[in-house]
C-alpha positions in Angstrom: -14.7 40.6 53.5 -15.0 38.0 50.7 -16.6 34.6 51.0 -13.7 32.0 52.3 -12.5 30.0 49.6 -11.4 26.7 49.5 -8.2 25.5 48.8 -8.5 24.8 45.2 -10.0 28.7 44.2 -7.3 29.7 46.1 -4.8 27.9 44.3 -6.9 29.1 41.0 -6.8 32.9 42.4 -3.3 32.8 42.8 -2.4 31.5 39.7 -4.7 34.0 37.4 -2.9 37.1 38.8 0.7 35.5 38.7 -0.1 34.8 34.7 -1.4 38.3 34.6 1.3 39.9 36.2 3.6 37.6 33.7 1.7 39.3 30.3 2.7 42.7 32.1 -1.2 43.5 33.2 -2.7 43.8 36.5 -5.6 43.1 37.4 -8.3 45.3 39.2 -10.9 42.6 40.3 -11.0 42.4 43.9 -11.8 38.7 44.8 -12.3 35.5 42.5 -15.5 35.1 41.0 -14.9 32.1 39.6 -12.4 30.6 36.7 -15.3 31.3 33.6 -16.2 34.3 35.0 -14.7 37.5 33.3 -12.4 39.4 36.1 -11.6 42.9 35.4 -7.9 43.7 34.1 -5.9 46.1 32.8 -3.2 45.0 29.7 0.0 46.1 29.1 -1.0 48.8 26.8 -3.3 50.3 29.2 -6.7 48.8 28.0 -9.1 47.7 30.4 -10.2 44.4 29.5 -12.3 41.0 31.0 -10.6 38.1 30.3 -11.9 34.6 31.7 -9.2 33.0 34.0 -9.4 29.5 32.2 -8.7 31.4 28.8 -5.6 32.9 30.4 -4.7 29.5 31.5 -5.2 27.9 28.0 -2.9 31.0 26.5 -5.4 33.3 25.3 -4.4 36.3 26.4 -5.9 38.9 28.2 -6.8 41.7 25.9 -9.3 41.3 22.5 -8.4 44.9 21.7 -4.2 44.1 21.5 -5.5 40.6 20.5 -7.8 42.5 17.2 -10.9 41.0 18.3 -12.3 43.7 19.9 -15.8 44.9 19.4 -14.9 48.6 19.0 -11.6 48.0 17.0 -13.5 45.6 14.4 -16.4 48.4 13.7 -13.4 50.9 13.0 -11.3 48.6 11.0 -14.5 47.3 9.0 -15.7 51.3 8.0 -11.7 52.0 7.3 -12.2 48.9 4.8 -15.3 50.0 3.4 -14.0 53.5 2.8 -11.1 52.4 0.8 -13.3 50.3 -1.0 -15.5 53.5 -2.4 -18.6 52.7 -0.5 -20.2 54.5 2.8 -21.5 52.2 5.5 -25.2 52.9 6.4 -25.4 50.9 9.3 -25.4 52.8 12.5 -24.2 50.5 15.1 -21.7 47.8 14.7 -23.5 44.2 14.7 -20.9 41.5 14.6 -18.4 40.1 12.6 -20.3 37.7 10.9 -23.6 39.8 10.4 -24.6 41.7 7.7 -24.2 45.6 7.8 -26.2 47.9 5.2 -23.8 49.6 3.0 -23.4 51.7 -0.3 -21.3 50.5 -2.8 -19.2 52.7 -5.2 -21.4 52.4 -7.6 -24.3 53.2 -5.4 -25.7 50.0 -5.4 -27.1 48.9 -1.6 -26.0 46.1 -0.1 -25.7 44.2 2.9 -21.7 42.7 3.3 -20.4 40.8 6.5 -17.8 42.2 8.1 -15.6 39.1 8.2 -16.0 38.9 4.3 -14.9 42.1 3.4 -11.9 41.6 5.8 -11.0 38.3 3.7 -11.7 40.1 0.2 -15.3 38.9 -1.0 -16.2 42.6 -1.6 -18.7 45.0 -0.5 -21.6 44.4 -3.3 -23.1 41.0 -5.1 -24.7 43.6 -7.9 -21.3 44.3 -8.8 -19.9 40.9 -8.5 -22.6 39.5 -10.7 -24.1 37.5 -7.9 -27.2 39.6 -6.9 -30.1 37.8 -6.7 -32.3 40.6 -8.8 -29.4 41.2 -11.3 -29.6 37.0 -11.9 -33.2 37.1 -12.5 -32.8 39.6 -15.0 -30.0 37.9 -16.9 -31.4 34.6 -16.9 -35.0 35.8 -18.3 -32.8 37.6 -21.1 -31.2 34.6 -22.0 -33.9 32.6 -22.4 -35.7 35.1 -24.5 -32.4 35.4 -26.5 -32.7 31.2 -27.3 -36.3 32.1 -28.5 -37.9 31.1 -25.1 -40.4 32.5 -22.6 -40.0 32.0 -18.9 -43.3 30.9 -16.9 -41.8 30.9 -13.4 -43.4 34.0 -11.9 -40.6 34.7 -9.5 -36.3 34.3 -9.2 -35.9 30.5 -7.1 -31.9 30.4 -7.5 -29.4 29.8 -9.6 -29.5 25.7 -8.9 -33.5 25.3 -8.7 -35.4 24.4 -12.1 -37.5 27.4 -13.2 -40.6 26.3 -15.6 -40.0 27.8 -18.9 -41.5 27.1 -22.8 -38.5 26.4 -25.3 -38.5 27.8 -29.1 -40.6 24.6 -30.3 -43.1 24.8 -28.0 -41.7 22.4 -25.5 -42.5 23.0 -21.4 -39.1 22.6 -19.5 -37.9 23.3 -16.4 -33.9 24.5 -16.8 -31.6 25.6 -14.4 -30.2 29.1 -14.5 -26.8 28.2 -13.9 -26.7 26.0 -16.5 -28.6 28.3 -19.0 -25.4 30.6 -18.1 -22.8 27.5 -18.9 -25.0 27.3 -22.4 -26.2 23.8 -21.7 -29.5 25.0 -23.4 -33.1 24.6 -21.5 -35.1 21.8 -23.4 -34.1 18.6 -22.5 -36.5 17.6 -25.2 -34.8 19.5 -27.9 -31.5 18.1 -26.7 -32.5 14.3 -27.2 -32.5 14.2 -23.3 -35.8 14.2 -22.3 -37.2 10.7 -20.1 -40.8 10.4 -21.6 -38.3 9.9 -25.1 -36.0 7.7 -23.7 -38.6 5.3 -22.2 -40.4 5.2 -25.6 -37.3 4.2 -27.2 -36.5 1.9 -25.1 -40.0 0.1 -24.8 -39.6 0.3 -28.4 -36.1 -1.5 -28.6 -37.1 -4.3 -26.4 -40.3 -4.8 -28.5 -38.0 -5.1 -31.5 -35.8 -7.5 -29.8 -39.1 -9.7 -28.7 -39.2 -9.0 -25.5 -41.7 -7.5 -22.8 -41.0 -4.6 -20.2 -42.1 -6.0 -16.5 -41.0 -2.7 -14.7 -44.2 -0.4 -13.9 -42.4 3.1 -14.2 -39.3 4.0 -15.5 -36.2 4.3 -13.4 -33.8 6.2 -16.0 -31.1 5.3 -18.6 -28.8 3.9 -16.4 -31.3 2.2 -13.8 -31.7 -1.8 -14.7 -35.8 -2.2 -15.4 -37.1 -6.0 -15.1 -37.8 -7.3 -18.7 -38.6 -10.7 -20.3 -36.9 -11.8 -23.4 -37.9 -13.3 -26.2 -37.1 -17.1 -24.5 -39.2 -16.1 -21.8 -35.7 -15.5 -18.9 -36.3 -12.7 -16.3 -33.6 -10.1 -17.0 -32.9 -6.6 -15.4 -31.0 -4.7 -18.6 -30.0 -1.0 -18.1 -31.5 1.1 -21.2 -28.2 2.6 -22.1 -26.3 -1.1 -22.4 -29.5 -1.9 -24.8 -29.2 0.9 -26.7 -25.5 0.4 -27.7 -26.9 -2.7 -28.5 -25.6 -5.3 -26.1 -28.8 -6.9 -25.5 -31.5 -8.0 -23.1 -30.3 -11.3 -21.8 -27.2 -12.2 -20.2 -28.8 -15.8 -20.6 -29.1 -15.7 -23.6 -26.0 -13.8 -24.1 -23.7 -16.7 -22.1 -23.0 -14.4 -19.7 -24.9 -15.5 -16.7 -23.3 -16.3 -13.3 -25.5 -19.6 -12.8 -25.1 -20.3 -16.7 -21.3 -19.9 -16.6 -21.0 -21.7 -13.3 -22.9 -25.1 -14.8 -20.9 -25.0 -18.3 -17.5 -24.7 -16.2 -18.8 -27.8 -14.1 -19.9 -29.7 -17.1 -16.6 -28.7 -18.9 -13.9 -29.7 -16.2 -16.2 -33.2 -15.1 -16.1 -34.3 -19.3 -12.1 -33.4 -19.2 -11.8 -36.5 -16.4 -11.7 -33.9 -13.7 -13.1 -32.7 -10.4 -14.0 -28.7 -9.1 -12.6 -28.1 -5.3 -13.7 -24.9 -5.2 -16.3 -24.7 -2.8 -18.1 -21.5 -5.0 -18.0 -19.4 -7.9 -15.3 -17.1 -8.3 -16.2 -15.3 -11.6 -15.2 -16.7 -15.3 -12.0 -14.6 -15.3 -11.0 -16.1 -11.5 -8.4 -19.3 -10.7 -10.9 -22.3 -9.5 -8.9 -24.9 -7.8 -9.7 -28.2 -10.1 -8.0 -31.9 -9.6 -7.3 -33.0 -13.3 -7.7 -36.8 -15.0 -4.1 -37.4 -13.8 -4.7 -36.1 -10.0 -2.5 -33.1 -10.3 -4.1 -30.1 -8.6 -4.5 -27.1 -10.7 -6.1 -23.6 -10.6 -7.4 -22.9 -14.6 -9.7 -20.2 -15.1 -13.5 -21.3 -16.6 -12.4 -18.7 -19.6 -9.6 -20.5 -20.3 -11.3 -23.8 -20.1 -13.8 -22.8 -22.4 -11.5 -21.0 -25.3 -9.8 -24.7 -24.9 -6.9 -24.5 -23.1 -7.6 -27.2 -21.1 -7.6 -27.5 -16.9 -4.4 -28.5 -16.2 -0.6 -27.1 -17.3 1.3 -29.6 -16.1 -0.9 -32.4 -18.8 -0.1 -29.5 -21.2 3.7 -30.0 -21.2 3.9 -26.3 -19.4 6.4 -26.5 -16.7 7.6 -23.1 -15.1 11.1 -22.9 -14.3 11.5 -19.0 -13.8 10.8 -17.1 -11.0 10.9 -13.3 -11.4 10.3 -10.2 -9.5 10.5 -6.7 -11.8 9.4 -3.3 -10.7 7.8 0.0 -12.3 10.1 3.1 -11.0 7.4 5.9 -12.2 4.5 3.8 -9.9 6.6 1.9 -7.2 4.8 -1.3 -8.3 6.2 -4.2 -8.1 5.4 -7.5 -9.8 6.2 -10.9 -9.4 5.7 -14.4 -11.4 6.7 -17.6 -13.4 7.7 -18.3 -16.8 9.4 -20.7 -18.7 12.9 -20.8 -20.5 14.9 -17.6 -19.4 11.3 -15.0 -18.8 12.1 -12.9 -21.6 9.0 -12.9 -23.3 7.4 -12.1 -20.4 9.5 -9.4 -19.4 9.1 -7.7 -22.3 5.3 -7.5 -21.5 6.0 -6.4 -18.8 8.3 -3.8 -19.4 5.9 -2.9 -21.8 3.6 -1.5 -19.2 6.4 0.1 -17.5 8.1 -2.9 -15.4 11.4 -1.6 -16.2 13.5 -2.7 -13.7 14.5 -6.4 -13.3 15.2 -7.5 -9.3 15.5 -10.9 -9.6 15.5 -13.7 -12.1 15.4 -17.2 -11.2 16.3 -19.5 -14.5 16.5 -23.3 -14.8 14.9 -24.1 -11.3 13.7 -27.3 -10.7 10.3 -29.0 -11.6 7.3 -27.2 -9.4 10.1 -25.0 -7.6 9.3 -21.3 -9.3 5.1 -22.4 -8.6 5.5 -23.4 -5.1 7.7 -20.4 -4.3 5.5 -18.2 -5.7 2.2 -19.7 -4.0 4.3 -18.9 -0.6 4.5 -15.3 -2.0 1.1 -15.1 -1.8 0.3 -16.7 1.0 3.2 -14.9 3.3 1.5 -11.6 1.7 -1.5 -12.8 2.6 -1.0 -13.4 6.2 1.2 -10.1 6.3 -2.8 -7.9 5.6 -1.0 -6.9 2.2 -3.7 -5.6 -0.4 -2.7 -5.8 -4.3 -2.1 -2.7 -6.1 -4.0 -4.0 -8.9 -4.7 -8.1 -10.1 -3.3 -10.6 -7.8 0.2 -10.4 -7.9 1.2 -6.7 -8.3 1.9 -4.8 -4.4 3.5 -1.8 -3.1 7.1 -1.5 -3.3 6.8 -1.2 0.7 6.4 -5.3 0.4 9.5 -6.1 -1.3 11.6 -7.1 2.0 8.8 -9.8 2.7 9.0 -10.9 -1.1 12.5 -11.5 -1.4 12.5 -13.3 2.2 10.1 -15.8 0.9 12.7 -16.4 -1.9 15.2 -16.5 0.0 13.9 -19.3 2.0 12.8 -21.5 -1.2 15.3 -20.5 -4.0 18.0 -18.4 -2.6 21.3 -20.4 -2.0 20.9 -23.1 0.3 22.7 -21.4 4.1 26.0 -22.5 5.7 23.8 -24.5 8.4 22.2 -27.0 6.0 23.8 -30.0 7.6 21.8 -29.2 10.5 18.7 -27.9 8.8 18.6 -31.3 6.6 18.4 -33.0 9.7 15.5 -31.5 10.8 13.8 -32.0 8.1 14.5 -36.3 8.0 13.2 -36.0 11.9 10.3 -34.2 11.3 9.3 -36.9 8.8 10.4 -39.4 11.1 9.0 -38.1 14.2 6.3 -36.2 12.6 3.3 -38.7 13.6 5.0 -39.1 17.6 6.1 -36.8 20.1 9.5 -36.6 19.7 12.0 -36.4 22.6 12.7 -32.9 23.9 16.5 -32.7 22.6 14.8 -33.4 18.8 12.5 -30.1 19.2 15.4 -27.9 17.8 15.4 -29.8 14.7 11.3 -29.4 14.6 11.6 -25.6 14.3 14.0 -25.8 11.2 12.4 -28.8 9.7 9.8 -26.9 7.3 12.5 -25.0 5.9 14.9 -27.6 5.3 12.3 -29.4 2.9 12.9 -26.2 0.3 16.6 -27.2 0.8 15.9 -30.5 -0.1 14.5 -29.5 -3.2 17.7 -27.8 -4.4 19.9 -30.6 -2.8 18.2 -33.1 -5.1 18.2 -31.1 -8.2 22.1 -31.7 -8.1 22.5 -27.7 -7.6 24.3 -29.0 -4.4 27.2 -31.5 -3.8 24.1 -34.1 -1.9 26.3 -37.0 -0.4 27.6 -35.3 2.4 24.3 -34.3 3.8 23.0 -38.0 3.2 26.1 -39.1 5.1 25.2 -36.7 7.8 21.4 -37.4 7.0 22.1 -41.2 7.9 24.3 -40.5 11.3 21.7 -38.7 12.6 18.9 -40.4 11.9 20.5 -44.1 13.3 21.6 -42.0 16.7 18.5 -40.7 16.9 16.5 -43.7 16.6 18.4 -45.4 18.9 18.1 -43.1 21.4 14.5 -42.7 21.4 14.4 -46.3 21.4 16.3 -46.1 24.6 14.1 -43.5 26.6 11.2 -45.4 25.4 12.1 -48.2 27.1 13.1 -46.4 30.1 9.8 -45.1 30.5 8.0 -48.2 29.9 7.0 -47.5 26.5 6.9 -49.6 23.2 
């Protein structure tokens, strides 16, 4: 009589032989040894088998033989395949799917295949297939003595490792077989590609330039090494950049970080004006600057230095367009400003495969189309959105938060502005108090409403009616605050 089991094992035992019994087997184990111990079945078909009862759970199955994995059905289907193949297995047992078995091909070559790779159609034999080892060796020391060569490596290290050979002129190098075979030569020397000539050009081209090399071993062509230049500044230039000739010194070439940062100082402070930015951005980079006049601007210390000055609105350069365009083949989209009706930047645009115009905002009025599109940016911001490319070119999936920014600031002004413009004149009256809880509506609409305002005093709008309403408001409201204020003992 078995061991008593609990509960549980029961529960186990009972489900094992009800799946089995489903899958049309039966099972021939007497008691339950346990669910990842292999219990004694017979299949559907008839084949004794030993499945594990948590496999069966986890929809296994029960049989490898009906399943194809079994041990006695893989050695026949792997000779069958050899057979058809030409060759003869050698191997007298059968040692796994994934071991190798000793075989003869068709061409009598011997060879050592893996079961599972002649079952997926890699072939019985690597001398046929142009990958054996001893076949390589051969082919790559006939190469080399084809380029007028001589290999010195005394034995085959693979197709990737360097093998020490002596080129036609004499030259020691170390090529790779593989790329022997691609003909990429063997002598780096020959091929202008050796290091020891590359650092002797380069110590030579720096010497020319009036410099002195500070690096103690060479690093490679595209490595920076620590020089001096010929006015003495510390400088790190790659060998390739000197050898296309772009120098030694970005000090002395204007194109230091430190340099640029002091000349864009310098430049904007003899202009009347002031730097906000609290750190270098790069030369190509908006800085935010405060002008002679006190306008805030954003000019980049390129632009400053090609003279175009810090500040657009002292230039005369108002925007009044506000566009949003989008490239069908990239689903880019691509917003700005402009001036008179865009269409010279359009075209640019369109240029580069902006084909499609979504919106176009003409004639708006003074610092409208810059302030809309600076809540673009920031509403993007805020949203996690990452530019496609530059600063103000996104995803196509951004579009819906776009056009709701414009929609607040440019679109047409809603059928609630009465209400909205009220708001607004509260929350500049209020602002600096706390205003009574029946004026907290009118908070929540009040930043919004200043964008109305805009468009109700550029005359887009009929205005007196909302400064009638404006008014009304505003005197009831003051009055009642004044009331509660006294009521509660206040000023």
């Amino acid at each position: 009589m078995g061991i008593k089991m609990s509960a549980r094992s029961q529960q186990c035992w009972d489900d094992f032989r009800n799946r089995v019994t489903e899958l049309g087997g039966e099972v021939l184990e007497p008691e339950w040894l346990g669910k990842d111990k292999p219990h004694r079945c017979r299949c559907a078909k008839g084949h004794e088998c030993s499945p594990r009862p948590g496999n069966v759970q986890c929809g296994k199955g029960i049989c490898r033989v009906c399943a194809g994995r079994d041990p006695a059905a893989a050695w026949s289907n792997f000779r069958q395949l050899v057979t058809e193949l030409g060759g003869e297995v050698l191997e007298p047992e059968y040692l796994g799917a994934i071991k190798p078995h000793r075989c003869r091909c068709a061409s009598g070559h011997e060879c050592s295949p893996r079961p599972n790779s002649v079952q997926q159609g890699g072939g019985l034999c690597r001398t046929c297939a142009g990958q054996d080892p001893a076949a390589a060796w051969s082919n790559f020391r006939q190469q080399v003595t084809e380029l007028g060569g001589e290999v010195l490596e005394p034995e085959w290290l693979g197709s990737g490792t360097p093998h020490r050979c002596r080129c036609a002129s004499g030259h020691e190098c170390s090529p790779r077989p593989a790329g022997v075979q691609q003909g990429r030569g063997m002598c780096l020397t020959c091929g202008g590609k050796d290091p020891a000539i590359s650092r002797d050009a380069f110590y030579r081209q720096i010497a020319g330039l009036g410099g002195e090399v500070l690096e103690s071993e060479w690093l490679g062509v595209g490595m920076p090494h620590r020089c001096r230049c010929a006015n003495g500044h510390e400088c790190s230039p790659r060998p390739n950049s000197v050898r296309c000739g772009q120098g030694i010194c970005r000090v002395c070439a204007g194109n230091d970080p430190d340099v640029a940062r002091e000349r864009f100082y310098q430049q904007i402070a003899e202009l009347g004006g002031e730097v906000l930015e609290s750190e270098w951005l790069g030369s190509g980079t908006p800085h935010r600057c405060r002008c002679a006049n006190g306008h805030e601007c954003n000019p980049r210390p390129s632009g400053v230095r090609a003279g175009q000055g810090i500040c657009w609105r002292c230039r005369g350069w108002e925007p009044d367009v506000l566009y949003v365009t989008r490239n069908p083949a990239t689903r880019c989209i691509k917003f700005g400003i402009s001036q008179r009706d865009g269409r010279v930047r359009l075209g640019i645009h369109r240029r580069g495969g902006f084909t499609e115009v979504l919106h176009l905002f003409t004639s708006l009025p003074e610092g409208l189309a810059a302030h809309t599109e600076d809540k673009i940016k920031l509403a993007l911001a805020m949203a996690g959105a990452e530019p496609v490319r530059g600063r103000e070119y996104f995803s196509e999936d951004h579009l819906g938060l776009i056009e709701n920014e414009i929609g607040n600031w440019v679109g047409a002004v809603p059928a609630d502005q009465s209400r909205r413009l009220v708001g607004a004149v509260l929350l500049l009256v209020f602002g600096a108090h706390r205003p009574p809880a029946h004026f907290q509506e009118h908070r929540a609409a009040g930043d919004a409403a200043l964008g109305d305002c805009r468009l109700v005093r550029s005359g887009r709008q009929e205005s007196w009616p909302f400064i009638v309403v404006c008014a009304h408001w505003l005197l009831r409201g003051w009055f009642t605050h004044e009331r509660m204020s006294a009521d509660e003992g206040g000023p």
